[in-house]
N, C-alpha and C positions, 0 to 999 in steps of 0.2 A: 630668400623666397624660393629660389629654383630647388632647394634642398629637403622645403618644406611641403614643395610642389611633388616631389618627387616619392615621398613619404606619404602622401596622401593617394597616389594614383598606385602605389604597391599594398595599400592595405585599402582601397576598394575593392582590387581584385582578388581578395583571401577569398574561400569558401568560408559562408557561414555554415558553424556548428551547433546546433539546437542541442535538447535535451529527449527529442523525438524527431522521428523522421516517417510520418506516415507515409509519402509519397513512393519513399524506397520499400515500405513492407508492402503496400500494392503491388508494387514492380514484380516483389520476390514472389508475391501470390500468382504473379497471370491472370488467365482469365477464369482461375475457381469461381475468384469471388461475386464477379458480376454474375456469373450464370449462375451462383445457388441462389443467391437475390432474385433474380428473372426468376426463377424456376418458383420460388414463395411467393412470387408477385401472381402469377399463372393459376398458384395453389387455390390464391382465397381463402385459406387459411391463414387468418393475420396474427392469434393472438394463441399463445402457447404450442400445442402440435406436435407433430412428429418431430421437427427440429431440436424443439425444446426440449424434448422426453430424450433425446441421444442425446443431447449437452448435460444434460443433468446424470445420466450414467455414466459417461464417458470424463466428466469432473469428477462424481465419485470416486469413480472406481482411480483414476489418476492420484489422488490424496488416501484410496486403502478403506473406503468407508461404503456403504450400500446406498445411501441414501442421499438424494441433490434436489433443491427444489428452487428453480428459475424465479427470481424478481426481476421487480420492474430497476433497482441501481443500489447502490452497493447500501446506502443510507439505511434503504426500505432495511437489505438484507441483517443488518446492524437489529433494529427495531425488531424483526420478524424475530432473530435469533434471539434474541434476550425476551421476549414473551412466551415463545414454546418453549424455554426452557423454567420456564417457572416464575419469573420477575413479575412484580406487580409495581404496580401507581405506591409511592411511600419507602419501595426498598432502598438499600443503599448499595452501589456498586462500585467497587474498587479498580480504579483504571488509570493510564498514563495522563500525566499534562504536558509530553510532548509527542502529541500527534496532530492529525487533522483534526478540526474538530469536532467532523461530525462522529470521534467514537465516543464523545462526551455525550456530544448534542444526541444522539440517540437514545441515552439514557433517557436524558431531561424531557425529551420527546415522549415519552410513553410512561412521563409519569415517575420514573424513580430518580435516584440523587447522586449525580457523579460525586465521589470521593478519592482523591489522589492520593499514590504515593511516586515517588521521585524515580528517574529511570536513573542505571548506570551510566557514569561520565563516559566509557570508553567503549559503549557499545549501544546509548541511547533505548534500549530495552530498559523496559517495567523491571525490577527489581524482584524480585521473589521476597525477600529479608523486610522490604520497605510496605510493599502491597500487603504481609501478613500483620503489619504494625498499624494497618490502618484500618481493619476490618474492624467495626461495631459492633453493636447488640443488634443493629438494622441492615445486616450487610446480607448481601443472599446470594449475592455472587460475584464474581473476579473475572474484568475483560482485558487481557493481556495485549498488547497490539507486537504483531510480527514487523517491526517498522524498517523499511529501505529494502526486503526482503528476505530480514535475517529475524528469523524464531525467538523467540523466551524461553526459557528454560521451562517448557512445556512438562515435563518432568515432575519439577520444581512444583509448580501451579498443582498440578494435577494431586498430587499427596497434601499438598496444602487445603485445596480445596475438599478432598475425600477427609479429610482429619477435622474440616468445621465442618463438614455438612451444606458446601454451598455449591451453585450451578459457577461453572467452568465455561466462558462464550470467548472463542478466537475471532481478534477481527485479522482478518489474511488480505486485505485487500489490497497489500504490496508484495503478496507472496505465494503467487500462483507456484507452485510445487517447490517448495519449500521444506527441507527437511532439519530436523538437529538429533542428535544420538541415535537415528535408526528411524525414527517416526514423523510419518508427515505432517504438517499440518492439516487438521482436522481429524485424526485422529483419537486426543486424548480428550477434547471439549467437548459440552454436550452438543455443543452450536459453532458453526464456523463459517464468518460472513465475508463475500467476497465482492469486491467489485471489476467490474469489468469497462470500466469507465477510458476511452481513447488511446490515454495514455500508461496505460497500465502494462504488465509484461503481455499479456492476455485482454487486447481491447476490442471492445465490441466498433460497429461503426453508428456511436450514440451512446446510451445508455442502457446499462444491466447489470444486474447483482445475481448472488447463488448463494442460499444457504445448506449446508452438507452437515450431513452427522451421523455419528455411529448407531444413534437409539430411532426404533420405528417410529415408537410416541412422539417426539419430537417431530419427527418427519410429517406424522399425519396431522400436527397440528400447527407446523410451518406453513401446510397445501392450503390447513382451514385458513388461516389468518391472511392469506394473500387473497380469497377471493371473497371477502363479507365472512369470513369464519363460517362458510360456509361447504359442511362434507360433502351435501348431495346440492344440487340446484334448488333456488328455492326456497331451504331448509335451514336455518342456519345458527349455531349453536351458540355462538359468541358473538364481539363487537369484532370486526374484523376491518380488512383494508381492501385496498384495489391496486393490487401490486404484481403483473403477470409481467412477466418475462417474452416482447413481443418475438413473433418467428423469424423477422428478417432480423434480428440482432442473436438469436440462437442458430440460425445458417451462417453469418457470419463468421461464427464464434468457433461452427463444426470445421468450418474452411481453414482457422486459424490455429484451432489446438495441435493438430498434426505436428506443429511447423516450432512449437512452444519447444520442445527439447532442446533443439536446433538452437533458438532465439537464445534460450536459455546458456549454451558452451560458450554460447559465443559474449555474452556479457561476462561472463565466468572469466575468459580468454583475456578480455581489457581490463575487467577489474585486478587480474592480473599484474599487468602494462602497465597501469597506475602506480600499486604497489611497489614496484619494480622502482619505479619512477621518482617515488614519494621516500623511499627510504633512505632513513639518515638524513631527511631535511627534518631542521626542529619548526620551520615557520607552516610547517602543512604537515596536518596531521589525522591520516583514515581511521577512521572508525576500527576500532577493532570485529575481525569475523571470528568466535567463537571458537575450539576447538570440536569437531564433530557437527557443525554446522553444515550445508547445504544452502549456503546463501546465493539468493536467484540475482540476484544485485537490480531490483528496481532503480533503485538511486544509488551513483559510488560516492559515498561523503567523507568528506573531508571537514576537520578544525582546521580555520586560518588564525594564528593566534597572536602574528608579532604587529601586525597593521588591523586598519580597520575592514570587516567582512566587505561591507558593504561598495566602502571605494574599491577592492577588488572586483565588486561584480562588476561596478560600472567600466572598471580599463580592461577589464576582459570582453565587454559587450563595442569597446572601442575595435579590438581584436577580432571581433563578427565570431567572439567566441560568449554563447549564452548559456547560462548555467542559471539554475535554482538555488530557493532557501527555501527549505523545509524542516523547520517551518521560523519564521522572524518573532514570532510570540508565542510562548505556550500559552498552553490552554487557558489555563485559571486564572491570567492576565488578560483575559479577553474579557470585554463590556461586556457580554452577556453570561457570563460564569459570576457576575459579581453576587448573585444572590446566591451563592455557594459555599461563602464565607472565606478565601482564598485572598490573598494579595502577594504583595512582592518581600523575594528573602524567603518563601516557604517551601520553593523547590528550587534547590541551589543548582544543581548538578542539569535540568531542565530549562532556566535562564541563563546558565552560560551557555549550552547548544544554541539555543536561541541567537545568540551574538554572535557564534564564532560558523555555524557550518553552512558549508559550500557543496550543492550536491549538481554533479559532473556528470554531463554528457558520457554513458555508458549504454548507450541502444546499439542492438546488433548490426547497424550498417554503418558502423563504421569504419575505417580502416584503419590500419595501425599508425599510419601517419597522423591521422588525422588524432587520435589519441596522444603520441606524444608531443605534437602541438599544443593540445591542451593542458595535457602537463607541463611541460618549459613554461609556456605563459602564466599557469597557475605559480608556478614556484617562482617564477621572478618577480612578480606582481606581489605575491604575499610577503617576499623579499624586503620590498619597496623602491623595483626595478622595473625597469620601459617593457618587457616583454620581448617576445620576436613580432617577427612579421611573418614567418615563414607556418 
């Protein structure tokens, strides 16, 4: 009992490890943050503004592109992008069944028809070879998703989609400046939708999206559809929506980008650590990062393959060590994709991620220690080992 006494009173005192730490990027901010907040509150300006019109330039211009147009969260931005880019009610679009699901659900949302094809086993990216095999007589465009931070073979897409004739829409909303062979995301697509959702590399405090793109047309008809498809007040040309991008979440947002570079080495720095960490173990196994990548490492993932994922999480969350799945179902397994004609065994490579990945505490405040803590625990545990304490 004294033994087991003693084992409980050294792992209540562990620091817990999230998978975010908002309270330390406050810290790192000081007092920007409150006072550009006071300062909009003062304004009376609540809703788009000068805030918003520097966030939308200053994300531009960060991704290489002219054009940014503030939503109300990453969802809208999803929807907004795939309508200014030409998508209607009936079309068909070609996209991952392992993501979130709202890059499905956006589709289905405004009317056209998610159509899968299978990502890479060894890097959970959309496929280029797969995505061009499932394009129809009804397909009108290809939504590649940058998923954990790391790009598609934007390249790839881009000749693919110039060779049938279809709109190119990037969901980037795990991949605030993200680059692969030289070019950013947003870039090569007509449409590039972002979220800015808490815990993103780039979080608002609340909710907000950003659709960016290189063509004006698009642009101008991103602005109509966010406010009633409306160009001038009043006036309005289309069915549109009610989607603005409020100003205290675009001061926020001016407060935080500065700091994104920064945030940014330093997940780079552990994702690292990890590797470092993880190599030569066969029971934990990272995602591959692409050669020519720029991976911002939203999430560092890992395949746990000789145990079950799951009993993992839970003797890591014993360890006050907590980690994510992202995601535990794809897509097209989900109750509401069922009228999509999808079932199980039809994305092989997308149902084993499902089972096997473990995505690891990589936010920039952490410290080294505290990362190779997580790794020892990951590797013993996937082992089918007690872990440390330490």
């Amino acid at each position: 009992m004294a033994t087991k006494s003693t084992t409980t009173t050294l792992e209540s005192d562990l620091k817990p490890l999230a998978p975010v730490d908002l309270a330390a990027e406050r810290a790192a901010l000081g007092p920007a943050l409150e006072e550009k907040i006071l300062a909009v509150l003062q304004s009376g300006q609540y809703i788009l503004g000068p805030e918003v019109e520097k966030l939308e330039r200053d994300m531009a211009a960060l991704h290489g592109v002219p054009y940014g147009v503030g939503v109300a969260n990453g969802t809208d931005a999803l929807v907004i992008a795939l309508r200014a880019s030409g998508v209607n009610p009936g079309d068909h679009v070609v996209t991952s069944p392992f993501t979130f699901f709202a890059s499905a659900g956006s589709i289905a949302w405004m009317g056209a028809v998610p159509r899968f094809a299978d990502v890479e086993l060894e890097t959970a990216l959309l496929s280029p070879k797969l995505a061009e095999k499932a394009i129809d007589s009804k397909t009108t465009a290809i939504l590649p998703v940058h998923l954990y931070g790391q790009m598609v073979d934007m390249k790839a897409f881009r000749a693919l989609c110039d060779a049938k004739k279809l709109a190119l829409i990037e969901d980037a909303a795990q991949s605030h400046g993200a680059k692969r062979d030289g070019v950013s995301c947003g870039q090569l697509g007509d449409a590039t939708a972002f979220s800015f959702y808490p815990t993103k590399n780039l979080g608002a405090c609340g909710e907000g999206g950003m659709v960016i793109t290189p063509k004006k047309a698009v642009f101008e008809r991103a602005r109509r559809i966010r406010e009633h498809g409306s160009p001038v007040r009043y006036t309005h040309a289309e069915i549109g929506t009610n989607s603005r991008l409020q100003a205290f979440q675009g001061a926020a947002l001016n407060v935080k980008l500065p700091h994104l570079a920064a945030w940014t080495a330093r997940r780079v720095q552990i994702a690292a650590r990890f590797d470092a960490a993880f190599r030569g173990t066969q029971s934990v196994i990272p995602l591959t990062t692409v050669k020519g990548a720029d991976h911002v490492y939203h999430q560092y993932t890992v395949r746990v393959v000789d145990v079950p994922r799951d009993e993992v999480v839970e003797r890591l969350k014993e360890k006050k060590i907590f980690v994510g799945v992202h995601y535990p179902s794809p897509v097209h397994l989900q109750e509401a994709a069922r009228p999509w004609g999808y079932g199980p065994g039809d994305f092989p490579n997308s149902e084993r991620l499902a089972r096997e990945v473990l995505c690891l505490p990589v936010h920039p405040f952490l410290s080294d220690a505290d990362v190779d803590r997580i790794a020892e625990n990951v590797i013993a545990m996937a082992r089918g080992g007690a872990g440390t304490r330490a």
